[in-house]
N, C-alpha and C positions, 0 to 999 in steps of 0.2 A: 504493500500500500504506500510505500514510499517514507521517506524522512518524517513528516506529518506523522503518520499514523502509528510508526513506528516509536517516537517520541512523547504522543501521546495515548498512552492505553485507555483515559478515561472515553479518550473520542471516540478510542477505537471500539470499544464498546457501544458508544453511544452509535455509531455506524452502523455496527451489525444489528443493534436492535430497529434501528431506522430501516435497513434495507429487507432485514426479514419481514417485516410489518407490510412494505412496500409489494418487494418483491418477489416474496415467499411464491413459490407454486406447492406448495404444503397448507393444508387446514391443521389450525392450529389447536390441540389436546385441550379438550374442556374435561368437567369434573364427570365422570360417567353414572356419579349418584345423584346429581341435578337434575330438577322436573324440567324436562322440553314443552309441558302441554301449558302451562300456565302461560296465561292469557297474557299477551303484552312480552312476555320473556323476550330479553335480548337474541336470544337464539334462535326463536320460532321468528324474531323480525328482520333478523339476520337472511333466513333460509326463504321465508319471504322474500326478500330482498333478491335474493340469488334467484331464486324462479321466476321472478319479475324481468330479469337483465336475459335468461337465459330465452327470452321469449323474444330479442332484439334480434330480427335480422338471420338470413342463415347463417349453420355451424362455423362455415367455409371461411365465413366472414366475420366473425367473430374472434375469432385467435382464442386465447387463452389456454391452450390448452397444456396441462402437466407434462414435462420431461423429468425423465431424472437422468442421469450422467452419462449410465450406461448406454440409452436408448438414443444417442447420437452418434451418426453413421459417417461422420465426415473424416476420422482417419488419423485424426491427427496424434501425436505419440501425447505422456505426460509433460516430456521432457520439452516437447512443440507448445502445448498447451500453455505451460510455466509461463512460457516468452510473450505466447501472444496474451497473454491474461497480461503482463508486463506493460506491454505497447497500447489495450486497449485503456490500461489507468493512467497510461501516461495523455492519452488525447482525452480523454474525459477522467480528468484523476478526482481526490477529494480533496476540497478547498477546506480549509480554517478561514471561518467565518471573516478573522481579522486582516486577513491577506485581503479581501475584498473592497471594492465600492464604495461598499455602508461604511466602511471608516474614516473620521474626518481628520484633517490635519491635524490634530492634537493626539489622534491615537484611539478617541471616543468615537462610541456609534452608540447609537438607538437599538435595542436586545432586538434582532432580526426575528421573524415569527418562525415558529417549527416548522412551517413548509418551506421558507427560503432554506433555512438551518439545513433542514433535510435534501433539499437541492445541492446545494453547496455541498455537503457531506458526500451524498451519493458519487460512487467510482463504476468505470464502464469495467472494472477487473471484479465486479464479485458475479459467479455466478449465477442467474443463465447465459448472462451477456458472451464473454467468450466464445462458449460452444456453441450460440446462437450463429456471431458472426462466423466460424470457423466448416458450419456446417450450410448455410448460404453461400457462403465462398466456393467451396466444391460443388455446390449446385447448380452456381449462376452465372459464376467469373470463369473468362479462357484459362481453357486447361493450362497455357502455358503459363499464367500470369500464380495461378495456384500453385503450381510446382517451382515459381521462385519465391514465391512465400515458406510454402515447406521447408527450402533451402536456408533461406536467410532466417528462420527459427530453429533450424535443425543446431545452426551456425551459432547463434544466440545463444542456445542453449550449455554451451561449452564455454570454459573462463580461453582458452587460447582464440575459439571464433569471435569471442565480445571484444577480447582486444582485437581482433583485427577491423572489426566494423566499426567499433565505437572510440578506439584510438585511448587516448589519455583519459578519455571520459569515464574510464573500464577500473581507472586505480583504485585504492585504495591504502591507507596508511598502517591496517593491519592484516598481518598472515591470511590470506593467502597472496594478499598483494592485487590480485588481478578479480572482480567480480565477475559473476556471470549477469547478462542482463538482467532476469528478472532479481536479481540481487542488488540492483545500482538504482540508489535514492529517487526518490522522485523525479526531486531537479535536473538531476544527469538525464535520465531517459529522455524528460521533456523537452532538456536542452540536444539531444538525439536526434528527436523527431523534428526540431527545427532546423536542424543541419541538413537531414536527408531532405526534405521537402525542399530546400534549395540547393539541393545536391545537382550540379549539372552536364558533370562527364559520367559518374558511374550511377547512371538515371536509374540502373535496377532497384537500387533502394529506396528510391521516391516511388519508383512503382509501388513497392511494397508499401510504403506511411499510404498514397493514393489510395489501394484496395482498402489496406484495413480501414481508415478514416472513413472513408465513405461507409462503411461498410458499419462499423464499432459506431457513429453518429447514426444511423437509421434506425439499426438494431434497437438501442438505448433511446432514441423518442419515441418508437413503434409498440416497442413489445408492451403488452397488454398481458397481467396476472388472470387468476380465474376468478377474479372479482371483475374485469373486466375494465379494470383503473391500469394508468403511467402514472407513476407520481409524481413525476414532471412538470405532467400539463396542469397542475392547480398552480406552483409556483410561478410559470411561463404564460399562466393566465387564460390557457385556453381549454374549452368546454367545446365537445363534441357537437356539433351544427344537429338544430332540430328541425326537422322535416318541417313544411307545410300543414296550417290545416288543411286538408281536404276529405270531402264529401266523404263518408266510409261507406262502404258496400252493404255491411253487416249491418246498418243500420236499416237496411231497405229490404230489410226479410229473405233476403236471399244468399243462405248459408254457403250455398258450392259457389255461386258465384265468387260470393270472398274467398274463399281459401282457394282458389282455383286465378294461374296465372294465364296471361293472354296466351301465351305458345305452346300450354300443355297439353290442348290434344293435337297437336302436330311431332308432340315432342319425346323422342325416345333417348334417355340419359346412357350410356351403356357404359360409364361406372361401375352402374348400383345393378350389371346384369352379368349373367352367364352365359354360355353358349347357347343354351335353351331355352333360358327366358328372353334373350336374345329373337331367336326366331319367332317367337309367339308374339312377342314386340312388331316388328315389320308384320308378319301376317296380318295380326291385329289391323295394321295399316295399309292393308289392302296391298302390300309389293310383294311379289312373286321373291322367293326363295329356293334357292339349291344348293347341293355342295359337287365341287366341280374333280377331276380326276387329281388336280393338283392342290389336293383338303382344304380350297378355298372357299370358305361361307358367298355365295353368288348371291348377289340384289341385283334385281332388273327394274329398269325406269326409264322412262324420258331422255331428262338431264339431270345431269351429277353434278354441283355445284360447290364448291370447296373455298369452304370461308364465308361467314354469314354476316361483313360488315357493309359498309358504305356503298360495295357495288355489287356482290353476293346476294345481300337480300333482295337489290332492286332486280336484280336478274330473274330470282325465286318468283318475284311478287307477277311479272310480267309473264312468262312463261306457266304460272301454275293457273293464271287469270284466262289462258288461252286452251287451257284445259290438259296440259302436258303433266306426267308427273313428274314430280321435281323432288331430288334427295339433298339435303344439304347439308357438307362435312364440318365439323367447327369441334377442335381441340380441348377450345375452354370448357369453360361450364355455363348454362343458363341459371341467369341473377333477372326476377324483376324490383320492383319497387320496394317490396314488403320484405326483400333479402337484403338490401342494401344494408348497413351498417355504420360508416362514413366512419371507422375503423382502416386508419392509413396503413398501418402495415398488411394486416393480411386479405387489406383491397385492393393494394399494390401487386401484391404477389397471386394473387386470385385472376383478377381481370386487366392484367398487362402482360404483354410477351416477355418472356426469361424472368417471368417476377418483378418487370421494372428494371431490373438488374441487365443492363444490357448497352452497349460501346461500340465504338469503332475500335479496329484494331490498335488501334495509339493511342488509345484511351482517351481523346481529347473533346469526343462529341457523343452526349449521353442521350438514346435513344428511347422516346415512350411512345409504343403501339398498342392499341387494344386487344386481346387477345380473349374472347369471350361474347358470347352470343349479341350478336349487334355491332359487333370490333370496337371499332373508335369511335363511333359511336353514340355507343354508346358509358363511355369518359369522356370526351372532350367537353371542349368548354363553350360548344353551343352555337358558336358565332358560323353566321350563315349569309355568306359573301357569295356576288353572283362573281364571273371569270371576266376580270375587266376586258372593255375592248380593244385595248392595244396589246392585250396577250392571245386574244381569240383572231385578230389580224397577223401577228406573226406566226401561230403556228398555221393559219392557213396557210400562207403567202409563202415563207422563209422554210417552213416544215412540211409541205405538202400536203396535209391533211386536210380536205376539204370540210369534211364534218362542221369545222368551227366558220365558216362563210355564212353559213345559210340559215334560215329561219327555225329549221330543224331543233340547232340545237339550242336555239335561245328559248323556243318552246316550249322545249326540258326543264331547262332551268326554271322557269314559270310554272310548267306541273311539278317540279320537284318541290319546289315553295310551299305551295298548296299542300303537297298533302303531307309534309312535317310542320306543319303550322308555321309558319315564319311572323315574327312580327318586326315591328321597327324602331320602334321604342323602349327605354325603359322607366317605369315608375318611379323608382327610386334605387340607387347607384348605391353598391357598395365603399368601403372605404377606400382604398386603392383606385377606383373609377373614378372616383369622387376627389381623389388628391393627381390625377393625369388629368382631367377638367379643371380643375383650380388653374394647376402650372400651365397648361395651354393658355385657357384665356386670359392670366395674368402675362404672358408672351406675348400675346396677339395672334395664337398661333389656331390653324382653325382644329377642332375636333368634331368626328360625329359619333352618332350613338351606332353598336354595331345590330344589325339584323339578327334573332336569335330565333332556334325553334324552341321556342316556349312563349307563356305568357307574357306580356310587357309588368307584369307585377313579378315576375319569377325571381327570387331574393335568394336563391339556393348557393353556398359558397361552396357544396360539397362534391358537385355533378362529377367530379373527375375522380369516384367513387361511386358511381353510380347515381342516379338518381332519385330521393328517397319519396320524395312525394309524384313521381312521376310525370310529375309537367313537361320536364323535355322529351322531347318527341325523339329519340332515336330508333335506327330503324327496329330494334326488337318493340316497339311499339305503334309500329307502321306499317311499312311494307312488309315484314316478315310477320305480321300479322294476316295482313292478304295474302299472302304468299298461304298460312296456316289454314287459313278460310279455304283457298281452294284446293286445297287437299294437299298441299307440300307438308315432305317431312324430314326435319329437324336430328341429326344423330350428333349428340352432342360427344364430349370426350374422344373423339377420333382424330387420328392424324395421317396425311395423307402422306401413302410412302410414294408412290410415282405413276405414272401417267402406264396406261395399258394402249400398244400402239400394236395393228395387224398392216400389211401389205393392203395399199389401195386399189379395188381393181377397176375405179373408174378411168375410163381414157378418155382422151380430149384436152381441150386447150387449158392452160390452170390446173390440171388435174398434180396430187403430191403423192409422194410417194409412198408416205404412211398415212393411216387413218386412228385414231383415238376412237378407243371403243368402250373405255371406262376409267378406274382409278383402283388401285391396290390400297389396303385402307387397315389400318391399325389401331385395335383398342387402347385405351390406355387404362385403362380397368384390369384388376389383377384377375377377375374369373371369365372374360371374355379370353380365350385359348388360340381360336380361327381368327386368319387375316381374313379381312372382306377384299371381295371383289366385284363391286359397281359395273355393272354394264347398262350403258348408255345410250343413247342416240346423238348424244353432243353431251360435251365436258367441260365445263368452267372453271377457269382457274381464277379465285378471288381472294386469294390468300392477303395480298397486300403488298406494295414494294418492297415489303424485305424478303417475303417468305417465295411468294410466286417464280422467280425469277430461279429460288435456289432450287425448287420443286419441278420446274422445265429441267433445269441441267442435271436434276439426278434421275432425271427420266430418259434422257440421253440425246435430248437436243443440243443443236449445237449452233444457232443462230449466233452470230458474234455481237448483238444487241441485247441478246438476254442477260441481263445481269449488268450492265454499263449504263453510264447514264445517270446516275441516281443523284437525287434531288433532296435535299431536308432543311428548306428553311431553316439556316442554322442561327442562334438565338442569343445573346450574349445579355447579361442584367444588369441593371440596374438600383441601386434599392434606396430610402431614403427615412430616418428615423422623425417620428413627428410624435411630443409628449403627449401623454392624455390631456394635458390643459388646453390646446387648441380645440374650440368649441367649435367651429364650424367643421370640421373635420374629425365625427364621431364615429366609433364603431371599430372591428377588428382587422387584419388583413385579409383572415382568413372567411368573412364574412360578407354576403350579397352576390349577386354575381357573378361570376369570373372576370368575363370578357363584356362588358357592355357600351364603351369608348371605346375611339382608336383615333392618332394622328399619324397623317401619310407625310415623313419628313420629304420634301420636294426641293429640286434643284433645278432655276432654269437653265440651268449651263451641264446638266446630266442629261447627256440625252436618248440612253436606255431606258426602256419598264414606263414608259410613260412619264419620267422624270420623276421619279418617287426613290428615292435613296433606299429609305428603311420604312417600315410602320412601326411604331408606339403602341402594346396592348400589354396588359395585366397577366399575369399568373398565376395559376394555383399552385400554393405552396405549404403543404401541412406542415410539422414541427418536423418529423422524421426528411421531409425532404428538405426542409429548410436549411439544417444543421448539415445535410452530408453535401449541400451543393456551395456553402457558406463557407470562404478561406478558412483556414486554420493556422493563427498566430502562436495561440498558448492554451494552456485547457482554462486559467482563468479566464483568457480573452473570450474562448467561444462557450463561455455560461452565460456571462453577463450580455452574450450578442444574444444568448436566446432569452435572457428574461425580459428583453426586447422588442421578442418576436411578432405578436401581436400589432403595435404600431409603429414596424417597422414596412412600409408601402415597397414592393415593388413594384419596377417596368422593365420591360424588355426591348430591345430592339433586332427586328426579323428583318432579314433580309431574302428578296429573290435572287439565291446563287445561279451565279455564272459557272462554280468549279462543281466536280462529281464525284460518286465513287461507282467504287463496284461492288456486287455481290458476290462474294468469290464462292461460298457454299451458304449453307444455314448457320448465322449467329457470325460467320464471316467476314465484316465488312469495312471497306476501306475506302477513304474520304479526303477529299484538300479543297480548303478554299482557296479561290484566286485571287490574285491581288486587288480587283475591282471589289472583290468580296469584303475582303478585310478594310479597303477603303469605306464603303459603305454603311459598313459595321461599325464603325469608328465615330461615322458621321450621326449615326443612331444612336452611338451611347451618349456620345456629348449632349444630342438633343433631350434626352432621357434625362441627364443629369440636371440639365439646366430645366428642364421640367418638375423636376423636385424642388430644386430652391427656390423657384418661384412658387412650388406652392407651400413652403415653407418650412421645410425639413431642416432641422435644426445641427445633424449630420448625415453625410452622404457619401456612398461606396461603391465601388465596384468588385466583382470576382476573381476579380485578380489573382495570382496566387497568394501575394504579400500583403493582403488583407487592406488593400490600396482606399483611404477615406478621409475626408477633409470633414471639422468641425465647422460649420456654417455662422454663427453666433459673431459678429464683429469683424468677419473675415474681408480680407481686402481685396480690391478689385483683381491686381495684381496678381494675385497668390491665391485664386480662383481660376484666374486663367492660368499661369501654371499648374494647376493642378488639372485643368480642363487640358492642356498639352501633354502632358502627363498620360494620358488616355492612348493604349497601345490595344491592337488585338494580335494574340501572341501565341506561337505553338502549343501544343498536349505538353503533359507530364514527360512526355520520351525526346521533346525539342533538348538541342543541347545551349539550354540560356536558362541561370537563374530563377526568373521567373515566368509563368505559365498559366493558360486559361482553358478554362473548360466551357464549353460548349454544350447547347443541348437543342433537342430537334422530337418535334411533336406531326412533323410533316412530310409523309416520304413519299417521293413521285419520280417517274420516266426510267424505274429500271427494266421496264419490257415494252418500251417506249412505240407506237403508231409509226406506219413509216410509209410512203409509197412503193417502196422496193425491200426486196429482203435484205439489202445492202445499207437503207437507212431504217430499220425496222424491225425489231422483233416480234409485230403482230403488222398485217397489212389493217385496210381501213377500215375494217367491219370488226375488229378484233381479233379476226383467226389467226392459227397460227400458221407461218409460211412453208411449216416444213409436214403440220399433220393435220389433215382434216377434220374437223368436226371438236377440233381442240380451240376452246376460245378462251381471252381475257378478258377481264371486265373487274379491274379495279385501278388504282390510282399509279398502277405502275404504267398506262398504256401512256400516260399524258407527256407530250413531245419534248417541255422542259418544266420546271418550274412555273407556281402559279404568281407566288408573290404575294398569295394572302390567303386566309385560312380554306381549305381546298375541298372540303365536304361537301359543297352545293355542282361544285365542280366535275366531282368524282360521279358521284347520282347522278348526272345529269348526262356524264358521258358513260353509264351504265344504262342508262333509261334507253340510249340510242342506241346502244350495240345490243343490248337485249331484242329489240324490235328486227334488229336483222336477224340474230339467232330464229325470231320466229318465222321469218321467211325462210331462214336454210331447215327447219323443221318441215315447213309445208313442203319445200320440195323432195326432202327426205321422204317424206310419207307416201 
């Protein structure tokens, strides 16, 4: 526990009795000759209590669930463990109240309350925390990034490897002379971990502070006891977002109706099945059944549909509306409304691809995809932006794609609005909306409200967790609802292993070589046994730019467009602190909203993207993502940032990239901005910044690696603008320069990019594919480049128009 703890036993007591209260995943020994039935008893209000919570939301989404030591699978030795339990107290170690804030120049402070006390106290090194992070690391982080942690812990773990990593910092004045890491004081570690994070030739070591940091700051604001509490979030001031009221079902006499979700009779879970119950499942659903010579489980249908987000369901909805049968694959799980929880961690890890947990290969751009019935969704944060016009002009004109000319597709766009409700307004503007409208029109600068599908009163700050009163309209509450209505069916837990292609034996002009006749399909359910095998009449691929592209090439196409190209609006923040005493500026960050402003930074002398630099919008940011995306100075620095957290406002500034990456397999991927990019970027954050002080932030920061932030209060013209110069956008962790930024990207498009030719095109212009018949695409990966603003209305809309061809190549199929 470090010099602290070690010096002082009274604390250290007082610690452990704090964090077992806390963090205990043990019910604690009552007197076994105490009456439980007396009316009022502590313990009857107690277990009350717990049946009350356990009624929140599904299991899935809830957390809390007991481990004890043994039941952790991630691998690691004792002697591994030692170190990382070392490193993880040294990024969130425990403070002595008096080392802090609350003391004032003379040495006196006002007696902190036992929830600070208890904050301040709390270490990320007592267990569950450790084996928490150590066992998400093997789960979610590149194999190769985990096996140089292994290493550099294995190293740790030894007094000759501590001196070789930690240098002089290793001594000691008594026998043995040389410490092992988790042996070296506090201070030392901490002073460690500040070395390696600006470590800049042997970056392996930053890697390693990067994973764990990230990783040890999530863990330790996420994880949730089986009472269902962080005890964190009282200190840091934040309470779990309460739904809406709305109308209840149950109060309208109709019992199935309530307990029954909009996609459940379409919907087959094949988790919670077997082989057996499995087939009685589908028959039940009217789809024909067999097992084929090579012990594969056979489904016959229509169309096979793989991936049930943004363009997947529209595909479902329009094809099952035409009377086709429609199957549709989707990995995750289905969550509606009354599942939601707005429990950050394990709705991150629930309803985002690799658990949220997911990078480009340099670690420098952190990637969130939907990954659960509805995809993106159903997470995202609402905003529903039509494809401006000087982007639907050059991919005509520049790209070939005639699609974007003509009336067609603006039509889509128009029925797509409709029927996820769009409106244009909002009622009343969260805090963060509410402080990017302050500093704009203290600038003169223009802002508008963004388009959202939901209500113009929809106050929800938790959507990117699902949505709990259900007003936003994503497509599990829309189109895959029509889709349900006419007889499509839904196989959730499955993952598609690759594309089923026969010899073509149509001839003629355009005719390809192969033809797609289904999809090979895998449980991910431990009593499902049989791979499926989908036979189709046409095949959809809707996985999504990251996954589609990897899912063509292990199928064994070989287009030189599949997998290039990729696009992610990448995203760089800004943040800005405002005290509760500012009265016009009430409320939390993580409160109202998400996305309901937005300013388009404009340049006449830019004369790309219709002369729009950057755009200006909000993000959602719960405590767990706050802390692992937030620098990392010192462990006192990053408490006192989160007791902060609350009215600390961020903005971001997006840019539409000019650079790309690839998809080189599944979880694969590699990325570079170009210089226009990072110019861009730059000119976004500054305007960000200067967005905050006009609206009146009293300090203001950036992501910097070196925790880059000016105190606002008196500050001089001069040495504002230096600090506004001061503003770099600057490599990953693996750059070789001192300091380093991370990136993140909510938006991915063009890795199986439209093309006229198979030369500029991994799909021609109906979406099929160039090399196999009756193989189509139909998600955000077909789009030529980049949108340049939030891309959902964009996606649907050029899922609405390829879907409509599908139904013609169906009529002539028939």
């Amino acid at each position: 526990m470090g010099d602290f703890m070690e010096k002082s036993p009274n604390r250290n007591l007082v610690f452990q009795s704090i964090y077992k209260t806390a963090f205990s995943f043990q019910h604690t020994n009552t007197n076994p000759h105490s009456s439980t039935q007396d009316i009022g008893h502590p313990r009857e209000r107690e277990k009350e209590r717990m049946e009350e919570k356990m009624k929140l939301g599904h299991e899935l989404l809830r957390g809390g669930k007991k481990r004890e030591r043994h039941e952790y699978s991630h691998g690691f030795s004792a002697s591994q463990m030692e170190a990382l339990s070392a490193m993880c107290g040294a990024i969130i170690p425990s403070v002595p109240i008096e080392k802090t804030s609350s003391a004032s120049d003379t040495g006196k402070w006002d007696p902190p309350s036992k929830t600070l006390e208890s904050f301040y106290l709390a270490s990320a090194s007592e267990f569950p925390v450790p084996d928490e992070v150590a066992e998400l690391m093997v789960k979610r982080v590149l194999v190769e990034a985990v096996i140089l942690v292994r290493v550099v812990l294995w190293i740790l773990s030894t007094r000759l490897g501590t001196l070789i990593l930690c240098g002089t910092l290793a001594f000691c004045r008594k026998a043995p002379f040389v410490l092992k890491f988790k042996d070296m004081p506090l201070e030392k570690r901490e002073k460690l971990m500040i070395k390696w994070n600006r470590e800049k030739f042997f970056f392996p070591v930053r890697v390693v502070f990067i994973v764990v940091k990230v990783l040890t700051s999530f863990i330790f604001y996420s994880i949730i006891n089986e009472n269902l509490e962080n005890p964190s979030w009282k200190a840091i001031g934040y309470t779990l977002p309460k739904p809406e009221e709305t109308q209840k079902e149950e109060q309208q006499g109709d019992t199935q109706k309530a307990t029954q979700r909009p996609l459940d009779q379409g919907l087959i879970e094949s988790r919670n099945l077997t082989d057996s119950t499995l087939i009685k499942e589908l028959n039940y659903k009217n789809l024909k059944t067999g097992n084929s010579n090579t012990g594969f489980l056979t489904i016959q249908c229509d169309a096979v549909i793989v991936g049930s987000g943004c363009g997947g369901s529209v595909a479902a909805a329009i094809l099952a509306q035409e009377g086709y049968k429609v199957i549709i694959i989707e990995k995750g799980n289905y969550f509606s409304k009354k599942d939601y929880t707005s429990f950050e961690g394990p709705s991150m890890t629930e309803l985002y691809e690799n658990g949220s947990i997911l990078c480009t290969q340099d670690i420098a751009n952190m990637l969130f995809a939907g990954s659960t019935v509805g995809g993106g969704s159903a997470v995202n944060w609402s905003a529903c932006i039509k494809t401006p016009d000087h982007v639907l002009k050059e991919w005509s004109q520049e790209s070939g794609v005639k699609l974007f000319e003509g009336s067609e597709y603006k039509n889509a766009m128009d029925l797509v609005c409709e029927r996820i409700g769009v409106t244009h307004e909002c009622v009343e503007e969260g805090f963060q909306n509410r402080v990017l409208r302050k500093g704009c029109e203290k600038l003169g600068l223009e802002v508008d409200f963004v388009s959202r599908n939901s209500s113009e009163k929809h106050y929800c700050g938790s959507c990117a967790y699902g949505c709990r009163n259900g007003e936003k309209k994503g497509t599990d509450t829309t189109w895959l609802v029509d889709a349900v209505k006419n007889g499509a069916v839904i196989l959730t837990g499955c993952k598609a292993e690759r594309f089923v292609f026969e010899k073509n034996n149509r001839k003629g002009w355009g005719a390809k070589g192969k033809k797609c006749v289904g999809v090979i399909v895998n449980s991910l359910g431990e009593n499902v046994t049989k791979k499926l095998k989908i036979e189709a009449k046409v095949t959809i691929s809707a996985a999504g730019s990251l996954l589609t592209p990897a899912l063509l090439k292990s199928s064994g196409l070989r287009n030189r467009n599949i997998g290039t190209n990729l696009h992610l609006h990448p995203v760089v923040f800004a943040w800005g602190y405002f005290p509760e005493t500012m009265q016009d500026l009430k409320g939390k960050m993580y409160e109202g909203g998400i996305i309901t402003s937005i300013h388009k930074v404009k340049n006449v002398n830019y004369t790309q993207n219709g002369g729009c630099q950057a755009i200006i919008e909000t993000p959602s940011l719960g405590p767990a993502g706050f802390s692992a995306l937030t620098p990392w100075v010192s462990g006192l620095d990053m408490k006192e940032r989160m007791l902060k957290y609350g009215r600390t406002a961020h903005v971001f500034a997006l840019v539409r990239d000019t650079g790309s990456g690839i998809i080189h397999s599944e979880g694969r991927i590699s990325y570079e901005l170009s210089p226009q990019d990072k110019e861009n970027l730059k000119t976004g954050l500054r305007t960000a910044l200067n967005i905050l002080i006009a609206a009146g932030a009293t300090e203001i920061g950036t992501h910097r690696s070196d925790g880059q932030r000016l105190k606002c209060k008196g500050v001089k013209k001069e040495d504002l603008e230096e600090f506004l110069d001061d503003i770099q956008i600057l490599g990953g962790p693996m750059c070789l320069n001192e300091l380093y930024g991370l990136y993140c990207s909510a938006h991915q498009m063009g890795s199986c990019k439209m093309g006229p030719t198979a030369q500029k095109g991994a799909v021609d212009l109906k979406g099929e594919s160039w090399e196999a018949e009756g193989l189509f695409v139909c998600d955000g990966s077909v789009l030529p480049s980049a949108v340049g603003v939030n891309p959902m209305i964009t996606i649907q809309s050029v899922a609405y128009c390829i879907s409509k061809g599908i139904v013609e190549f169906l009529e002539k199929y028939d």
